[in-house]
C-alpha positions in Angstrom: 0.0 0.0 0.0 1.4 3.4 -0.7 2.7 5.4 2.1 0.4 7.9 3.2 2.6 10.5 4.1 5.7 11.2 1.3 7.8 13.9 2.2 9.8 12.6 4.7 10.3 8.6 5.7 8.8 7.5 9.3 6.2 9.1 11.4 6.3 12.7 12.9 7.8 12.2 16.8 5.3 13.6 19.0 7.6 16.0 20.5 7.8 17.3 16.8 4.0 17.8 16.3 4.2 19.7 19.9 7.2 22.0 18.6 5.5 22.8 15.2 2.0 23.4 17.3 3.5 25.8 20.0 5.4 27.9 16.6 2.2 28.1 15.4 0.5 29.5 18.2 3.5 31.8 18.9 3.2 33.2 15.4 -0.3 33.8 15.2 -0.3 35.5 18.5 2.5 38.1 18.1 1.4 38.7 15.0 -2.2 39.5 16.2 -1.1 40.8 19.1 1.6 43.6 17.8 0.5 43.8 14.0 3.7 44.7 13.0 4.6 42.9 10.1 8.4 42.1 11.2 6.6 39.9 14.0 4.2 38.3 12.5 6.9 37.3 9.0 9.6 36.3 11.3 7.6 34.2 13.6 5.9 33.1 10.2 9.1 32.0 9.1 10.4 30.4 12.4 6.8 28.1 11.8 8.7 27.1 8.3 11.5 25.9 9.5 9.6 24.0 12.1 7.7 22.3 9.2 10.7 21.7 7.0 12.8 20.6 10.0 10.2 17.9 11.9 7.3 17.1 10.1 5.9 16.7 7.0 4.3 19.5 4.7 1.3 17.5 5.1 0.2 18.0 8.3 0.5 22.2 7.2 -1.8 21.7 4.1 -4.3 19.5 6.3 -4.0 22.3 8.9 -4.5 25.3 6.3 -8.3 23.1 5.0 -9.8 22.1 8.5 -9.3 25.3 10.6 -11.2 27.7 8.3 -14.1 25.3 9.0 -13.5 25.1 13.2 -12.0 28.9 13.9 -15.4 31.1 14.1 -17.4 28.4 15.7 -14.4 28.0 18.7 -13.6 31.8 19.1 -16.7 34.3 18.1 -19.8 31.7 19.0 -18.7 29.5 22.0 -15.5 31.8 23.0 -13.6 28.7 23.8 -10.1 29.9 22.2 -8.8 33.8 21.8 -9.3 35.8 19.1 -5.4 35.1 17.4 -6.4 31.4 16.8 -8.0 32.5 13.8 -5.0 33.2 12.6 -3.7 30.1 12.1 -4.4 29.2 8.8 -2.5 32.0 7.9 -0.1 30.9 9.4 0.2 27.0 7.5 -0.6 29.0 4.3 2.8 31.3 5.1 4.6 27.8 5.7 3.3 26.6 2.7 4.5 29.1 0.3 8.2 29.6 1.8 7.9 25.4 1.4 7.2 25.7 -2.1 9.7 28.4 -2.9 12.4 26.7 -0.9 11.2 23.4 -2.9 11.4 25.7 -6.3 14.8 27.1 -5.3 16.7 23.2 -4.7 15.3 22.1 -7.9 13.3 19.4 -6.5 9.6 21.0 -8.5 9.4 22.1 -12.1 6.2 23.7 -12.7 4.9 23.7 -16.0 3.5 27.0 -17.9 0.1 26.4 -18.3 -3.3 28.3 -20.0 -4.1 28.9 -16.1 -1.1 30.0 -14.8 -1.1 33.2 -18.0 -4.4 34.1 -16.8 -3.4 34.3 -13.6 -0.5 36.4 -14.1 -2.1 38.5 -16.0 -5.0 39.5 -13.4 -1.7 40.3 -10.6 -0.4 42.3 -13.8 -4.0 44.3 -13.9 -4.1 44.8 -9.9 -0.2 46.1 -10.0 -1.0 48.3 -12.7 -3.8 49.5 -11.2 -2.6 50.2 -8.2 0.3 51.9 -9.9 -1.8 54.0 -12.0 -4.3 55.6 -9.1 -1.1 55.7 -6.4 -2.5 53.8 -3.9 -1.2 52.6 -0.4 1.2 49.7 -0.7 -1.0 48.4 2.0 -3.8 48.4 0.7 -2.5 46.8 -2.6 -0.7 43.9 -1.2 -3.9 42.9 1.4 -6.5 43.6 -1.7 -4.1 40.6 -3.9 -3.8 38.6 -0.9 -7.7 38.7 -0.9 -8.4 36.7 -3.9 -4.7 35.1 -4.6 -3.9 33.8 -1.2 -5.9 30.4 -1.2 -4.1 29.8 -4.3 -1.1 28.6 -2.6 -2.8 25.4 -1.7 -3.3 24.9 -5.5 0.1 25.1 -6.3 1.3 22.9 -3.2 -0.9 20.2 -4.1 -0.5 20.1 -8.1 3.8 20.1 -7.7 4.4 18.7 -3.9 5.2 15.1 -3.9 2.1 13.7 -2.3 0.9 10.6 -2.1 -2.7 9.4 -3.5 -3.9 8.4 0.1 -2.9 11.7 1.1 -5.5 13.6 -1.9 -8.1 11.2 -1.0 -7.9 12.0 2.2 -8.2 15.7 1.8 -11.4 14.9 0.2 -12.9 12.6 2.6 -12.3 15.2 5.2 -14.0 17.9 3.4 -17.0 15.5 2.6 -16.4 15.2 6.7 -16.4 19.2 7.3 -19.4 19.3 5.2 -21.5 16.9 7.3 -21.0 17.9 10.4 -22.3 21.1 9.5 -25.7 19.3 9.4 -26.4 18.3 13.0 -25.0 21.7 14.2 -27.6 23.2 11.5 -30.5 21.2 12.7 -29.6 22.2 16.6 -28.9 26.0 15.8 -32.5 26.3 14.2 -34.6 24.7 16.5 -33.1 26.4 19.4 -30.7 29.1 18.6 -32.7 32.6 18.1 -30.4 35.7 18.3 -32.4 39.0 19.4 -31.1 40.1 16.4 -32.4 37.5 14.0 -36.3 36.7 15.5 -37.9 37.5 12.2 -35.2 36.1 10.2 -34.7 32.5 11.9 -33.4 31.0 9.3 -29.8 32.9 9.0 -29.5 31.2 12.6 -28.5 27.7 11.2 -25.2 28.2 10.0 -23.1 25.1 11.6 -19.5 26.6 11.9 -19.2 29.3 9.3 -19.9 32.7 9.9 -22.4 34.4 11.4 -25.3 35.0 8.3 -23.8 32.9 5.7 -26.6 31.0 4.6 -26.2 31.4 1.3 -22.7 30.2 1.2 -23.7 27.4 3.5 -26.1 26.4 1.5 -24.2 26.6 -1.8 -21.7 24.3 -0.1 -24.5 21.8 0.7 -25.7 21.4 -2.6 -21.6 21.2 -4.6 -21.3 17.6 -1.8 -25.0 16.8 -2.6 -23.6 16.3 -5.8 -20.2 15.3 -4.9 -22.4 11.9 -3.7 -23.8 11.4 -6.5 -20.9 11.3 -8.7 -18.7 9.4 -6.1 -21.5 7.1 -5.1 -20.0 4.2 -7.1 -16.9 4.3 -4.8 -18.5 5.5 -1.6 -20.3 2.9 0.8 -23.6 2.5 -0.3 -25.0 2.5 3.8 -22.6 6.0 3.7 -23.9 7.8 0.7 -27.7 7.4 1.0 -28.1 8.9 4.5 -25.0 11.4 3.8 -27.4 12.3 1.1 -30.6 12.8 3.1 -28.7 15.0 5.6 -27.5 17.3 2.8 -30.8 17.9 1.3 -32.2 18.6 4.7 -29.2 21.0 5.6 -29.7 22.5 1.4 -33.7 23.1 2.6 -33.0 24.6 6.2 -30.5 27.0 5.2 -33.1 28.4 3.6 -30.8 30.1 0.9 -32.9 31.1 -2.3 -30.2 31.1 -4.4 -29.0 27.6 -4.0 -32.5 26.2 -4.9 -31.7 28.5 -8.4 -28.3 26.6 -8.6 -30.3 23.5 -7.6 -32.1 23.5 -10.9 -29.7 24.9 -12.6 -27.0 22.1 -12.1 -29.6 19.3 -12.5 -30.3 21.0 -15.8 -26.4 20.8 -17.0 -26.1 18.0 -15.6 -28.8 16.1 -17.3 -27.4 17.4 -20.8 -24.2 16.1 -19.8 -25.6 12.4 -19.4 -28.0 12.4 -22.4 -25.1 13.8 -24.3 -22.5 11.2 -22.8 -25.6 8.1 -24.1 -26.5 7.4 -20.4 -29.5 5.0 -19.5 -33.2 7.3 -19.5 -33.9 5.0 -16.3 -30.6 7.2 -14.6 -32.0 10.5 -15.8 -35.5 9.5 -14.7 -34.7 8.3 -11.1 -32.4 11.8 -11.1 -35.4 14.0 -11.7 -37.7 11.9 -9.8 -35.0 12.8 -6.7 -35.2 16.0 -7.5 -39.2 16.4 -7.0 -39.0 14.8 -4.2 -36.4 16.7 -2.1 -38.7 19.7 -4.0 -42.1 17.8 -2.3 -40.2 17.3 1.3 -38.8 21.0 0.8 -42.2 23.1 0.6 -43.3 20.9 3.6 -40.5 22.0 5.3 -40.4 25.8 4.2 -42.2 28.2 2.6 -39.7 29.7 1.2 -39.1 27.1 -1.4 -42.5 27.7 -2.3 -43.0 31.7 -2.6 -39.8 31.6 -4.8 -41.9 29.2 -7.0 -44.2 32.3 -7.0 -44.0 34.8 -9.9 -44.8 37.7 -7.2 -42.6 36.6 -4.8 -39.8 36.3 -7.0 -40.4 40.0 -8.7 -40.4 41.0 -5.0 -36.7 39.3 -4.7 -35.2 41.1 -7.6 -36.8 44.6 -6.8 -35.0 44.4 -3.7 -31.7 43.6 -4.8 -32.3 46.8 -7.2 -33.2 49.3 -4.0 -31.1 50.1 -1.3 -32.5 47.5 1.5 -31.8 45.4 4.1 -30.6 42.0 2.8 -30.8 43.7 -1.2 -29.5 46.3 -2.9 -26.6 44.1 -4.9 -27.8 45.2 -8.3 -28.0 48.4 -7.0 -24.9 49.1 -5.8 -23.4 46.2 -9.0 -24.7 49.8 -11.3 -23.1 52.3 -9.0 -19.9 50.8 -9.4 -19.8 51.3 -13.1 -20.5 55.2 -12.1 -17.7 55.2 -9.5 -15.1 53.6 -12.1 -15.8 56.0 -15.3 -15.4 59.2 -12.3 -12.7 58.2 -10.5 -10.6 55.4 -11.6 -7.6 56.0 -13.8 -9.3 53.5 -16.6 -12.9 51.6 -16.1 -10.5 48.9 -17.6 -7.8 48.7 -14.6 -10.5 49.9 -11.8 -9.1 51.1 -8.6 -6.8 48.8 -7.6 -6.5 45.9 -5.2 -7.8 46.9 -1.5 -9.5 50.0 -2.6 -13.4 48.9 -3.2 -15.7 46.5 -1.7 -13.1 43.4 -1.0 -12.5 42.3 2.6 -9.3 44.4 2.2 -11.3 47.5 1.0 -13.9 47.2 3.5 -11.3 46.8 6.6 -9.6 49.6 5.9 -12.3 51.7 4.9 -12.2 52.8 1.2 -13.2 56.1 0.9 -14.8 55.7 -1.9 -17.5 53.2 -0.5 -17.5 55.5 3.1 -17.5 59.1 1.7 -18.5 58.8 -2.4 -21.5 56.0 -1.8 -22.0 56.7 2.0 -21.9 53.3 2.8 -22.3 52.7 6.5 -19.6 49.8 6.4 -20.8 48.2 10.4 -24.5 47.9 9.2 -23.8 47.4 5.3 -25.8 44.0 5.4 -25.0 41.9 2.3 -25.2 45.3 -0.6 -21.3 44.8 -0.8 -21.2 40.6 -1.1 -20.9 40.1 -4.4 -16.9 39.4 -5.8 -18.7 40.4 -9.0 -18.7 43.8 -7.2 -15.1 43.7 -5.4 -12.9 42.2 -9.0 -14.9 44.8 -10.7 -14.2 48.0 -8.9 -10.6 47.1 -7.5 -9.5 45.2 -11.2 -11.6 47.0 -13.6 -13.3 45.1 -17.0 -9.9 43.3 -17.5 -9.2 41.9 -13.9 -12.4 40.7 -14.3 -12.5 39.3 -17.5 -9.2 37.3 -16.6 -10.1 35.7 -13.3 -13.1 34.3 -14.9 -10.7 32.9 -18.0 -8.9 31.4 -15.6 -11.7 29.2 -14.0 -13.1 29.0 -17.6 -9.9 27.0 -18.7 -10.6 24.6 -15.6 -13.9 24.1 -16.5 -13.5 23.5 -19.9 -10.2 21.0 -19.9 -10.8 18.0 -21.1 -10.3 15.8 -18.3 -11.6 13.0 -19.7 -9.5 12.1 -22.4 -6.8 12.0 -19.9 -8.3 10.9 -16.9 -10.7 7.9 -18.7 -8.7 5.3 -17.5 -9.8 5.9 -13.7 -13.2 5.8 -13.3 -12.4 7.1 -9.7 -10.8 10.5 -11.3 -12.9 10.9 -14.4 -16.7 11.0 -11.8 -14.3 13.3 -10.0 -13.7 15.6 -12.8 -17.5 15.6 -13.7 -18.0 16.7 -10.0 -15.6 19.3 -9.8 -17.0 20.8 -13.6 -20.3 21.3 -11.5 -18.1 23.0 -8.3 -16.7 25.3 -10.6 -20.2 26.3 -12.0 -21.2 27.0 -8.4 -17.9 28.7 -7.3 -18.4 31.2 -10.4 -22.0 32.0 -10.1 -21.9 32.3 -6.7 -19.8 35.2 -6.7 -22.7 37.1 -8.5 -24.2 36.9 -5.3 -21.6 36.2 -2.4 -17.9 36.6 -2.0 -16.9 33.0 -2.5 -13.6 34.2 -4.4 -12.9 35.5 -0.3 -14.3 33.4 2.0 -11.9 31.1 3.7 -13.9 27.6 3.7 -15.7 27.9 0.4 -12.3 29.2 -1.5 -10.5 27.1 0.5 -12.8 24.1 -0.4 -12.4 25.2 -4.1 -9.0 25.4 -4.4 -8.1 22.5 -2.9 -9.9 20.5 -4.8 -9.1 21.9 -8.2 -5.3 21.5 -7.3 -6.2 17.8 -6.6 -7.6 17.7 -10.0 -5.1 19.6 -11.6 -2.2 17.2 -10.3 -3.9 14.5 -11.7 -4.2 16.3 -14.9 -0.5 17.1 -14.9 0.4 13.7 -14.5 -1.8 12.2 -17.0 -0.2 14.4 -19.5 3.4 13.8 -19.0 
């Protein structure tokens, strides 16, 4: 049986795990403790050489996927750990990129140019110019590039890292893991949990480990492993999949996110093409649709939401208020006031105004001043107007950052996996999976800021660099 873990022969000690847990810790304090940036890359880089030392890389890129999932849930909602802990997955993903460059530097990876990697570069090239262009903060530049390049590095780590298959596979089952446990947590936060806050909006109370009011994205995440158990169910135990299933659609329904029911359809749609297209057996797409109105039957019994957005009216209402400036709306509005703000004030509507300076996490932490003084936006009570990445890429990157982010997930979804991957039936219902993650990841951002948000970028990434490994070594 292949070794599970590669880079180095033998198990970890358990005096090295200790010694590369206290660095962490050490480093995610000071550095959130004295925000200077000497502390926090020097403690960063003592963490490294922990890793490189000890243990194997690993046990960083395991690290760098589960605690995005744990951190909020453990520090914000039952205050069991401080604050800095949520640094930690900085942390790893520091570790990780010194590993790679230190790997680059001794010779021992040779990445190879790819379609991916020039649209890539050439969205940095947009943000530097950019940022260039308007003269804006240094700052402010490298945290806006950090915002939607950072998760990144676990793409690169696990498409050239030497990593065993076991290792991949596992990465998967644990996110399949992550995902589930989200569901009992779900079930006990709406049935008991009601923040003062949130009495007439229950539902935005079942949202398992994330953050606060993420339905949306919980709920998109629900539905990409609904149908991560459908294509996997062939090498999944059957007693597994079926009630893994079931709990999924329940968690989809509860979460009570509109726009995942959209996706719902939408996916089924696609997906249905795909098989009629690839000469699947009518009894498969029949039993598929025949799933899908029942989960629709046991949904409307379970909500009513499911059933006003089957409404005309009700759905007129939704899109009017995404076009006025109100609680839980106003995306369209302020999608159409961005265009205004780039043709006034950027340098070029093509460049926009550069990395941190709009409506990313960056922008918003440091308080642009063109969302605080030019729209007024009151950025403690600015609901979910600014969620959108649509949004963010667009005023910080301009038509061009924008147009070359989505080429680059455009070339992942339209590779042709299969001609290279059709030996492994494993792989190939793998790549048909992620196709449909990528559909989800790009849409989504026309609503929420997936592109951002540590467990659903995370949760992306990582599994496109899985794929992309196998990819690479298929075409060698």
């Amino acid at each position: 049986m292949e070794p599970l873990l590669l880079n180095m022969p033998g198990r970890p000690r358990k005096g090295d795990l200790i010694c590369f847990a206290l660095s962490l810790l050490l480093a995610a304090g000071l550095a959130f403790f004295y925000k200077q940036a000497v502390f926090g890359v020097g403690l960063l880089a003592l963490t490294f050489l922990t890793m490189v030392t000890f243990i194997q890389v690993e046990i960083a890129l395991f690290c760098a996927l589960v605690w995005p999932f744990c951190q909020y849930l453990l520090t914000r909602d039952l205050k069991l750990l401080p604050e800095f802990f949520t640094l930690i997955d900085e942390c790893c993903l520091f570790a990780i990129v010194l590993y790679l460059a230190w790997q680059l530097c001794m010779g021992r990876i040779r990445p190879r140019f790819t379609r991916f990697d020039g649209a890539l570069l050439a969205f940095l090239g947009v943000g530097l110019l950019s940022a260039a262009l308007n003269r804006n903060p240094t700052v402010n530049t490298v945290l806006g590039l950090r915002c939607y390049l950072q998760y990144l590095v676990l793409f690169y780590a696990l498409s050239y890292l030497k990593l065993s298959d076991r290792f991949c596979r596992l990465l998967l089952h644990t996110m399949l893991g992550l995902v589930l446990v989200q569901v009992p947590l779900m079930v006990l936060q709406y049935f008991t949990w009601t923040p003062s806050s949130l009495v007439n909006d229950h539902a935005d109370s079942a949202y398992g480990t994330l953050s606060f009011g993420s339905a949306n994205m919980l709920g998109m995440l629900m539905l990409v492993f609904i149908f991560y158990l459908i294509k996997m169910r062939q090498h999944l135990p059957a007693l597994f999949t079926g009630p893994a299933l079931v709990a999924c659609a329940f968690a989809l329904v509860i979460s009570h996110s509109k726009v995942s029911f959209l996706f719902l359809l939408l996916l089924l749609l696609y997906n249905n093409l795909s098989l009629i297209r690839t000469r699947v057996s009518l009894t498969e797409i029949m039993g598929i649709m025949l799933g899908l109105a029942l989960l629709v039957k046991i949904a409307l019994l379970v909500s009513s939401d499911i059933s006003n957005l089957l409404s005309r009216d009700s759905f007129m209402v939704l899109i009017a208020n995404q076009i006025e400036d109100k609680e839980g709306g106003g995306r369209i509005m302020y999608l159409l006031l961005t265009f205004t703000v780039l043709v006034k004030y950027a340098f070029s509507p093509l460049l926009g105004l550069g990395p941190g300076m709009y409506s990313s996490y960056a922008g918003i932490s440091l308080k642009s001043r063109y969302l605080v003084d030019i729209l007024g936006v009151d950025l403690e009570r600015r609901g979910t107007r600014l969620d959108p990445d649509l949004i963010g890429v667009l005023g910080e990157y301009g038509y061009l950052g924008l147009l070359f982010f989505s080429a680059a997930l455009a070339i992942l979804f339209l590779r042709n996996y299969q001609a290279r991957l059709s030996r492994s039936p494993y792989w190939s219902g793998y790549a048909d999976w992620f196709k449909l993650f990528t559909i989800v990841f790009y849409l989504g951002a026309f609503v929420n800021g997936l592109w951002q948000a540590q467990y659903f970028a995370v949760t992306y990434w990582v599994a496109a660099g899985i794929l992309n490994r196998k990819y690479l070594e298929a075409s060698r």
